[in-house]
N, C-alpha and C positions, 0 to 999 in steps of 0.2 A: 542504667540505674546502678549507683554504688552499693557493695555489700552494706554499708553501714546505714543506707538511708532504709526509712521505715515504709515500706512500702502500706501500710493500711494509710496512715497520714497523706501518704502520694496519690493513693486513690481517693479518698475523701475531700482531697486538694482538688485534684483534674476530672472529677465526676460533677465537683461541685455538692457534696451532698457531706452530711453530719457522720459520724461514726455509729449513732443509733440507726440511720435510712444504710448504711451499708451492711451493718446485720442486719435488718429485715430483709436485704436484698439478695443476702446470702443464706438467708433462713437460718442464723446461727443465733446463740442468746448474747445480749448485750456482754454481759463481761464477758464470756467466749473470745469478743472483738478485743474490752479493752486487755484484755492479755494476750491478743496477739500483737496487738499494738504495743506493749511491754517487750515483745522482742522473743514469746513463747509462741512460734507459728508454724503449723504443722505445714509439710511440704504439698500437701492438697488444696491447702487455704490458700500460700503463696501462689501456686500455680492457677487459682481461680480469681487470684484477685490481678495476676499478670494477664489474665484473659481479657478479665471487664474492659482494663487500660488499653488492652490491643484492639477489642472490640470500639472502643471510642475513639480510639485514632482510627481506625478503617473506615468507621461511620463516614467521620470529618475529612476523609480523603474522597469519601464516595461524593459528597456535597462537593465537593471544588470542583470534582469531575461533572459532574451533573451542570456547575453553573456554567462551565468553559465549554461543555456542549451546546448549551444553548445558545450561548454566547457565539458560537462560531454558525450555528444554525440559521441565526436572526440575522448574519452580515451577509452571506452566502446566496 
């Protein structure tokens, strides 16, 4: 991820979800979000919201492992 890209936008993007369902998700108040989305984001926000995205890629990596397991089960 570049310095300059907005990382709330990036997760609203790759979560699929609004900027209202990610502060609910972070239990923070609506403008809370949209000022960190403004570029005012405290270094605990950032670090939970690089979580969520690592957490949704590990998900999606444990699913392709899980189908290629099966997959190699059912030919075997």
């Amino acid at each position: 991820m570049s310095e300059h890209e907005n990382i709330v936008k990036r997760a609203c993007q790759e979560l699929g979800i609004t900027q209202k369902e990610l502060a609910e998700r972070l239990d923070v108040p609506q403008p809370t979000m949209a000022r960190w989305q403004s570029g005012e984001i405290p270094k605990m926000a950032k670090l939970a919201l690089e979580l969520l995205l690592e957490n949704k890629a590990l998900k999606e990596d444990m699913s392709i492992l899980r189908q290629a397991h099966q997959i190699l089960h059912k030919t075997v």
